[in-house]
N, CA, C and O atoms as CSV, one atom per row, in Angstrom:
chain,resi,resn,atom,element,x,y,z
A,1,UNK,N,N,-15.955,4.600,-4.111
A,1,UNK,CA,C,-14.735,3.990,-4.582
A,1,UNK,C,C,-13.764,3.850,-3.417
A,1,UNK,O,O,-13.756,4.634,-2.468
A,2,UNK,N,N,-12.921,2.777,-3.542
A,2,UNK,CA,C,-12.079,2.544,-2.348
A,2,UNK,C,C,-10.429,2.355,-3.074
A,2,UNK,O,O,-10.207,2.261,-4.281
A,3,UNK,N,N,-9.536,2.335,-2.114
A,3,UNK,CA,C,-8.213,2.488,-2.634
A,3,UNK,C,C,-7.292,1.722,-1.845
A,3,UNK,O,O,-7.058,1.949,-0.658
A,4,UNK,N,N,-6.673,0.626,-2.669
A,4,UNK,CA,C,-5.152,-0.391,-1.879
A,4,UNK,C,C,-4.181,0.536,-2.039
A,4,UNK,O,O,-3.963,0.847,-3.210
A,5,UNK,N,N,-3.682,0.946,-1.396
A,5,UNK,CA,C,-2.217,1.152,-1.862
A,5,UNK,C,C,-0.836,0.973,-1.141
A,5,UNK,O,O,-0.801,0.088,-0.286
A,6,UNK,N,N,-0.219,1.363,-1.265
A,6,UNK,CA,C,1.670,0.500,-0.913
A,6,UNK,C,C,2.175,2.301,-0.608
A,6,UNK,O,O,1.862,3.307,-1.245
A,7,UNK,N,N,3.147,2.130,0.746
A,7,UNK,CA,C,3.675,3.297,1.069
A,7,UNK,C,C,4.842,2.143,1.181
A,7,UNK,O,O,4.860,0.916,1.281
A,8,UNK,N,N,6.077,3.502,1.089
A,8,UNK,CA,C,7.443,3.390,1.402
A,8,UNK,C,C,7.709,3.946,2.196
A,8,UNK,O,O,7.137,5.025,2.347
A,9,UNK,N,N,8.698,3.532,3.122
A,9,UNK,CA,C,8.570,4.055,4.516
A,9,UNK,C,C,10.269,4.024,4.975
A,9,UNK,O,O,11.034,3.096,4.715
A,10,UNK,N,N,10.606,5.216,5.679
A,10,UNK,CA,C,11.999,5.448,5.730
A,10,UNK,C,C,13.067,4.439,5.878
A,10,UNK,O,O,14.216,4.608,5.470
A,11,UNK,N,N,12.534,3.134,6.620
A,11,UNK,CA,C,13.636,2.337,6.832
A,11,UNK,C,C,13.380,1.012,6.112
A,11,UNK,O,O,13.451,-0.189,6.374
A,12,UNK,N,N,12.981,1.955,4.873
A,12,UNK,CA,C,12.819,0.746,3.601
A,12,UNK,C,C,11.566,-0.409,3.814
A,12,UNK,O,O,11.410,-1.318,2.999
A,13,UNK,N,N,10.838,-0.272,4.828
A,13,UNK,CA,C,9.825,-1.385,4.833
A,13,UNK,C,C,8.566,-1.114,4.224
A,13,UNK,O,O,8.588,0.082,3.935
A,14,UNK,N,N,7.171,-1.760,3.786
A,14,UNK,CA,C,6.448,-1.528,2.369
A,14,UNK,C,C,5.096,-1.409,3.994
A,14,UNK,O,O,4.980,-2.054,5.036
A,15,UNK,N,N,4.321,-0.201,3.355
A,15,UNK,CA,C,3.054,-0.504,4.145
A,15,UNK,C,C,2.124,-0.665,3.370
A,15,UNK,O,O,2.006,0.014,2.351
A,16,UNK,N,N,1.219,-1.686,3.753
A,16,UNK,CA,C,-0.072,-1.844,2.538
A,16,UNK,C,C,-1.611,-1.354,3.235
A,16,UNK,O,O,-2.079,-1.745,4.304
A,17,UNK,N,N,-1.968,-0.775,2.658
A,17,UNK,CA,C,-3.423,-0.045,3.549
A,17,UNK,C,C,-4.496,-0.145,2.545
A,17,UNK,O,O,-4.281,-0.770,1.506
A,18,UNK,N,N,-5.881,0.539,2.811
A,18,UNK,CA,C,-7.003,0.421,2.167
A,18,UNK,C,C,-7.992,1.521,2.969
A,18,UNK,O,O,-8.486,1.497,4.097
A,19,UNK,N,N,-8.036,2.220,2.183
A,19,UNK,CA,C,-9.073,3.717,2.936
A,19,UNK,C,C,-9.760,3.994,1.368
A,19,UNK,O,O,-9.422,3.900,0.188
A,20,UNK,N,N,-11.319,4.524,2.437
A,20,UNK,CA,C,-12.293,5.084,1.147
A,20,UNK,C,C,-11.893,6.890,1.192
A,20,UNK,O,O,-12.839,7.676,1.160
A,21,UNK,N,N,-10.550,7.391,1.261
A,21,UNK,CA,C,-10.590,8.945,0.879
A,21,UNK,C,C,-8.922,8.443,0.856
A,21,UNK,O,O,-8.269,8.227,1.877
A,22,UNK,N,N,-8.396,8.311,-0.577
A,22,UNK,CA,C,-6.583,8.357,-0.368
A,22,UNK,C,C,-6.045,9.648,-0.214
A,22,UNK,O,O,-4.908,9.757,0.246
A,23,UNK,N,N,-6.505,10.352,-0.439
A,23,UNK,CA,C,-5.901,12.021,-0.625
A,23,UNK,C,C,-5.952,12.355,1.211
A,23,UNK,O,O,-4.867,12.746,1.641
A,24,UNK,N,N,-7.088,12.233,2.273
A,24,UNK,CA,C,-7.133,12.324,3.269
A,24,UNK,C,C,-5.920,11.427,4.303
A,24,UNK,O,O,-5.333,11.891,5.281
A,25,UNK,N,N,-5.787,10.001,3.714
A,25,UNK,CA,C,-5.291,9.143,4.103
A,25,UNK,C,C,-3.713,9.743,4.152
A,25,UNK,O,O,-2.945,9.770,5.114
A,26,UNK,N,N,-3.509,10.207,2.789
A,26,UNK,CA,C,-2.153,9.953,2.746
A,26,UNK,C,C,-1.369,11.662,3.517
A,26,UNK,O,O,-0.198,12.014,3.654
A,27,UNK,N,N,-2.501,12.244,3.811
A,27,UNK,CA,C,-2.211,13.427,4.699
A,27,UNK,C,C,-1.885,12.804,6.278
A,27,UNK,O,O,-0.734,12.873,6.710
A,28,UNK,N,N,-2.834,12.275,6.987
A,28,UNK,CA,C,-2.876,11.581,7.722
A,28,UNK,C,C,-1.399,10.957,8.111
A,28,UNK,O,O,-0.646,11.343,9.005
A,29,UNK,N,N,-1.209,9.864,7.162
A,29,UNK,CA,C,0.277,9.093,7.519
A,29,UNK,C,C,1.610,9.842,7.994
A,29,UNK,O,O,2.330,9.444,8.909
A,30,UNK,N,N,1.838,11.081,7.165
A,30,UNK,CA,C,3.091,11.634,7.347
A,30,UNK,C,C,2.707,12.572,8.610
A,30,UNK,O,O,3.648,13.350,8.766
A,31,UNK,N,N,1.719,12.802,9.550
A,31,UNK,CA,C,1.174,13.437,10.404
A,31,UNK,C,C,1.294,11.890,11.507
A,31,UNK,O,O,0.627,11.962,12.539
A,32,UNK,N,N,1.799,11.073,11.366
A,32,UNK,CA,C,1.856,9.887,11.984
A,32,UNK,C,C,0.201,9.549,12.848
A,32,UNK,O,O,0.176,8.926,13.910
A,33,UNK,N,N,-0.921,10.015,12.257
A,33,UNK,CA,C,-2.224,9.649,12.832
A,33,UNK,C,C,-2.473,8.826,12.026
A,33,UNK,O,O,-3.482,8.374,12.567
A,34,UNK,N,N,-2.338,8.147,10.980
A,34,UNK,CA,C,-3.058,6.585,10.078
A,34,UNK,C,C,-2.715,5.363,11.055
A,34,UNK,O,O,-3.545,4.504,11.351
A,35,UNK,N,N,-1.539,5.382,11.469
A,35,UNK,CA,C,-0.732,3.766,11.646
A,35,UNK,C,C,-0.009,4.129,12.811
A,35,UNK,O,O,0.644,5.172,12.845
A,36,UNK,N,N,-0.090,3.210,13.929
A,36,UNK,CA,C,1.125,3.312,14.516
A,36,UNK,C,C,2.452,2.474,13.458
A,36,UNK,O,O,3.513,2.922,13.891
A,37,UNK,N,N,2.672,1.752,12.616
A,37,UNK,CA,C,3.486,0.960,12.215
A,37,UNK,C,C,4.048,2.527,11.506
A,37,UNK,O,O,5.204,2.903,11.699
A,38,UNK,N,N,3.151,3.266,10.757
A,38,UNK,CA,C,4.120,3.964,10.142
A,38,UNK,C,C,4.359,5.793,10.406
A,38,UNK,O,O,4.772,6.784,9.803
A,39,UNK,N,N,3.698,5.334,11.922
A,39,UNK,CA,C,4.135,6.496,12.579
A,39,UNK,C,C,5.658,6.614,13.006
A,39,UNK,O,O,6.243,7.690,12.886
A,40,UNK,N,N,6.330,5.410,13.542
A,40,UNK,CA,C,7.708,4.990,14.018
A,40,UNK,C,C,8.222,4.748,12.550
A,40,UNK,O,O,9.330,4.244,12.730
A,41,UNK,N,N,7.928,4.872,10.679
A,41,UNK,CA,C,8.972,5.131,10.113
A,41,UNK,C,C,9.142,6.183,9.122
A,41,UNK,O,O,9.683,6.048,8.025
A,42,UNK,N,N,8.824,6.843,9.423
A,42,UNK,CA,C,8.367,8.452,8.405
A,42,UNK,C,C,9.487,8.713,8.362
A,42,UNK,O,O,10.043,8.279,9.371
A,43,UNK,N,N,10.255,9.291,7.606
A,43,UNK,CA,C,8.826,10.155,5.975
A,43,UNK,C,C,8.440,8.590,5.722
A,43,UNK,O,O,9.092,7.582,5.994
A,44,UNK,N,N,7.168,8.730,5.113
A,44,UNK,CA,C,6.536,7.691,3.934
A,44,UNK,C,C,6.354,8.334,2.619
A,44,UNK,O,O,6.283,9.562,2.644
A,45,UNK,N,N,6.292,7.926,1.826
A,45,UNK,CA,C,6.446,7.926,0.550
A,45,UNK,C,C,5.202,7.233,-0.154
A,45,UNK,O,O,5.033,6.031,0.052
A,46,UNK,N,N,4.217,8.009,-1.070
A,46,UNK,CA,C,3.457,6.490,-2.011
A,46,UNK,C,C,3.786,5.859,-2.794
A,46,UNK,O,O,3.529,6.297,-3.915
A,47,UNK,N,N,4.455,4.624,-2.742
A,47,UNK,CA,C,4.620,4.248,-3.903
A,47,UNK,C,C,3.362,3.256,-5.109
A,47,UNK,O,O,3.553,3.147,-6.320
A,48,UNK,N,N,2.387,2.774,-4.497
A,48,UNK,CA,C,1.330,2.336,-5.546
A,48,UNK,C,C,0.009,2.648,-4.795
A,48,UNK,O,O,-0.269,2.873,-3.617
A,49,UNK,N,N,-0.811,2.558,-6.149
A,49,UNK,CA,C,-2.265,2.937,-5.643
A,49,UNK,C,C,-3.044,2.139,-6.540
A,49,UNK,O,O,-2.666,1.756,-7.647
A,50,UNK,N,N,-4.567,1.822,-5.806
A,50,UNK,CA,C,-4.879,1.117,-6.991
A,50,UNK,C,C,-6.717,1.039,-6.511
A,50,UNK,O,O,-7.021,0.913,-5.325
A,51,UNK,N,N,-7.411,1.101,-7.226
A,51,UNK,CA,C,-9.109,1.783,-6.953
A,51,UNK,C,C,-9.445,0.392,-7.294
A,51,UNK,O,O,-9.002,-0.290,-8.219
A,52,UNK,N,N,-10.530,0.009,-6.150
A,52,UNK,CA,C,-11.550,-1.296,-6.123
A,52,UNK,C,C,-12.684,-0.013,-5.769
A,52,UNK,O,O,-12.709,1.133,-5.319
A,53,UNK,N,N,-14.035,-1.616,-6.585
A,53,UNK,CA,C,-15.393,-0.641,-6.681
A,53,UNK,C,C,-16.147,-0.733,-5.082
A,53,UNK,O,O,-17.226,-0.191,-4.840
A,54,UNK,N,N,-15.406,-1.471,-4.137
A,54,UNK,CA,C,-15.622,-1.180,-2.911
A,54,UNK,C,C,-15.276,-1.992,-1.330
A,54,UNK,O,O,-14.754,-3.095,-1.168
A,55,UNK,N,N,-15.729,-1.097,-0.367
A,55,UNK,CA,C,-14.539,-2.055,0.735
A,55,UNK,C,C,-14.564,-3.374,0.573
A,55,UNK,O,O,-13.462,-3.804,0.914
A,56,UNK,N,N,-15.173,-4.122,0.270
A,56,UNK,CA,C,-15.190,-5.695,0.729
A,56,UNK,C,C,-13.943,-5.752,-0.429
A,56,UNK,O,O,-12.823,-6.031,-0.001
A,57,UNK,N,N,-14.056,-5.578,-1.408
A,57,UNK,CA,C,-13.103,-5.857,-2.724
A,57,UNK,C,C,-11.544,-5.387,-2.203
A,57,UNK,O,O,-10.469,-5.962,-2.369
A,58,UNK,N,N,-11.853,-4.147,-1.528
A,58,UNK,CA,C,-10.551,-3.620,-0.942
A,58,UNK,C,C,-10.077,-4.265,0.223
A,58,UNK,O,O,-8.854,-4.394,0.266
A,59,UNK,N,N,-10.687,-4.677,1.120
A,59,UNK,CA,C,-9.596,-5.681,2.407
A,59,UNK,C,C,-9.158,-6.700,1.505
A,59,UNK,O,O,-7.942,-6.717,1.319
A,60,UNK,N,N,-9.966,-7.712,0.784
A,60,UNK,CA,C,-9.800,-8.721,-0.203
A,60,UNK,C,C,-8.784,-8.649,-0.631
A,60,UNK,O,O,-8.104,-9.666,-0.489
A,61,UNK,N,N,-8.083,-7.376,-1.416
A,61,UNK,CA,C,-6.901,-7.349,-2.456
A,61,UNK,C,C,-5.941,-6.716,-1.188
A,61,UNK,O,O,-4.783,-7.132,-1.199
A,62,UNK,N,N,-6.263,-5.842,-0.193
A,62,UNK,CA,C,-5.023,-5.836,1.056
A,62,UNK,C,C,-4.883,-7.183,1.443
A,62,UNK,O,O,-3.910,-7.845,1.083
A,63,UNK,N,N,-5.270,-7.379,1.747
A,63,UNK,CA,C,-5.246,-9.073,2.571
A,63,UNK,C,C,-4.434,-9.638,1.699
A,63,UNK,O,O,-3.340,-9.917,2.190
A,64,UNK,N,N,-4.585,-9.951,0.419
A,64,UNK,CA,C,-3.597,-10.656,-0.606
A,64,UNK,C,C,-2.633,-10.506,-0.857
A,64,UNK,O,O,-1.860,-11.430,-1.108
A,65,UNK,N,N,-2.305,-9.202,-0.883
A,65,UNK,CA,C,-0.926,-8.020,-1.500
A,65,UNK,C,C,-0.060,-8.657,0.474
A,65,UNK,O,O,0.936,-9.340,0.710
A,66,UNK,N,N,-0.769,-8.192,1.126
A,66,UNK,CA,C,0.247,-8.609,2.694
A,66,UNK,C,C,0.700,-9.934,2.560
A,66,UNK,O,O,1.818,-10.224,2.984
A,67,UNK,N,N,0.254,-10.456,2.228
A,67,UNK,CA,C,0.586,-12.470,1.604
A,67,UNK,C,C,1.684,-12.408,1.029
A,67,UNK,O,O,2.549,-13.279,1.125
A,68,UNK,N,N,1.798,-11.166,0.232
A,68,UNK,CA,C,2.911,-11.280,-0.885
A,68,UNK,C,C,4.455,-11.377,-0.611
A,68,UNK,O,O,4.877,-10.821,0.402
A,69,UNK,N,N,5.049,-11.829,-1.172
A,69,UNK,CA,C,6.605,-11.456,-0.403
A,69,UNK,C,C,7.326,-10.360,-1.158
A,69,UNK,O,O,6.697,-9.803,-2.058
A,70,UNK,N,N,8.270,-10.073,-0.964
A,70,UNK,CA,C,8.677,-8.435,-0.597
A,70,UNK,C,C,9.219,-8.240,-2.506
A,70,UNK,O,O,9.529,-7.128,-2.932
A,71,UNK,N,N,9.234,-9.221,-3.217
A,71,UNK,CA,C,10.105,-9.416,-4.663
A,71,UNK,C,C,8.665,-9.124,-5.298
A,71,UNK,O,O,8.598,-8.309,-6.218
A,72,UNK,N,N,7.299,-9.885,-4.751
A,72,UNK,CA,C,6.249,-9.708,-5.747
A,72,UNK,C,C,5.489,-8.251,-5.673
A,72,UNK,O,O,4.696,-7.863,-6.532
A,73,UNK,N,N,5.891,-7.464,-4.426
A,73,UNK,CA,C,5.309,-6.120,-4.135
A,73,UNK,C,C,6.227,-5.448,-4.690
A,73,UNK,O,O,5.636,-4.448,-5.098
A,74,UNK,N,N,7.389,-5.349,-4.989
A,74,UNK,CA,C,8.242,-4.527,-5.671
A,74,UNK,C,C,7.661,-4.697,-7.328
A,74,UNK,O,O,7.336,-3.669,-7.922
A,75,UNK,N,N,7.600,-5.457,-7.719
A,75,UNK,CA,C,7.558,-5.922,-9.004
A,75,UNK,C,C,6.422,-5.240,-9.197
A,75,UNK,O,O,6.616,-4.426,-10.099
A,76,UNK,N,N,4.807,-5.153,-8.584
A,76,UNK,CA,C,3.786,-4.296,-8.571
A,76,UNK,C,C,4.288,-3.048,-8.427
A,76,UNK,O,O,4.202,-2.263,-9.370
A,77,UNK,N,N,4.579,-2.867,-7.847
A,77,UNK,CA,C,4.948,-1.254,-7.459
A,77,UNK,C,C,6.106,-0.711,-8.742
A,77,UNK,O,O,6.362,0.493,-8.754
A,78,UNK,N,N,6.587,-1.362,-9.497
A,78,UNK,CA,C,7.442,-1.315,-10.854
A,78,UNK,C,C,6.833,-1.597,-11.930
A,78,UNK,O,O,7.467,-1.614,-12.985
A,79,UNK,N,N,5.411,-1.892,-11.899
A,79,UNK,CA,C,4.410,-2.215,-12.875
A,79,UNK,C,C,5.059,-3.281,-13.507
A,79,UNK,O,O,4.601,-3.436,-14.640
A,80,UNK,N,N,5.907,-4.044,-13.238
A,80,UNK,CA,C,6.748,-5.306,-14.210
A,80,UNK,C,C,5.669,-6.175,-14.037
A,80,UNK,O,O,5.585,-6.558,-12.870
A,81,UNK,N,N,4.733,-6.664,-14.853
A,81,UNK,CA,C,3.337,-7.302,-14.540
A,81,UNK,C,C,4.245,-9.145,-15.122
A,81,UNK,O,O,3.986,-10.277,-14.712
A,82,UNK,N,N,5.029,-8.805,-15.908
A,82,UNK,CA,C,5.440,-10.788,-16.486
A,82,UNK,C,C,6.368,-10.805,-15.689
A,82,UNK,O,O,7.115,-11.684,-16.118
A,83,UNK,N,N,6.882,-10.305,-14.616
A,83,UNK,CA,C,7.857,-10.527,-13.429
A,83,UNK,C,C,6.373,-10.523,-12.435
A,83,UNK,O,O,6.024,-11.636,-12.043
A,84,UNK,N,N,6.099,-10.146,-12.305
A,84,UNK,CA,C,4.589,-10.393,-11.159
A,84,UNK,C,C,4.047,-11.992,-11.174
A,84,UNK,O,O,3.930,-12.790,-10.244
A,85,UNK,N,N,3.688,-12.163,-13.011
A,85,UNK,CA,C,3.427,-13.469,-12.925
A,85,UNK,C,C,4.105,-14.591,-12.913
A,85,UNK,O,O,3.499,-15.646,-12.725
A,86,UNK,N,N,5.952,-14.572,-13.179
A,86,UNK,CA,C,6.556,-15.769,-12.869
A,86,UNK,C,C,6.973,-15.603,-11.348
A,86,UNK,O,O,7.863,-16.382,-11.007
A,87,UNK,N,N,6.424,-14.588,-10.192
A,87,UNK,CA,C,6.606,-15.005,-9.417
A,87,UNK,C,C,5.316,-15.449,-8.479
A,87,UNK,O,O,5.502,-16.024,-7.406
């Protein structure tokens, strides 16, 4: 099983990642070894998570979610799913 998920990151900017161990991962980040992007804004925070049945499925839905603009990742991350789809 693999995992998208969305960190919040101290100076308010959204990180979107994809690792097959989230529990390892999200140790990792606040240890600033995942990312340089979110080594320079810690603390991070998780704010969404979300399980594909495997990597190819998981860059697929990162890749998409980074496309997104910053109103349609909030709205995910708020589970507002009929604000997701009129935007």
């Amino acid at each position: 099983m693999w995992f998208v998920y969305v960190l919040q990151c101290a100076d308010d900017s959204l990180y979107i990642g994809e690792t097959g161990d989230i529990n390892a991962r999200l140790l990792q980040h606040p240890d600033g070894h995942a990312s340089t992007f979110t080594a320079r804004r810690r603390p991070v925070a998780l704010a969404y998570v979300e399980t594909c049945p495997g990597r190819e499925e998981a860059l697929v839905h990162e890749r998409q979610l980074k496309r997104w603009t910053r109103a349609k990742k909030e709205a995910l991350i708020a589970g507002d799913f009929e604000l997701l789809k009129r935007l």
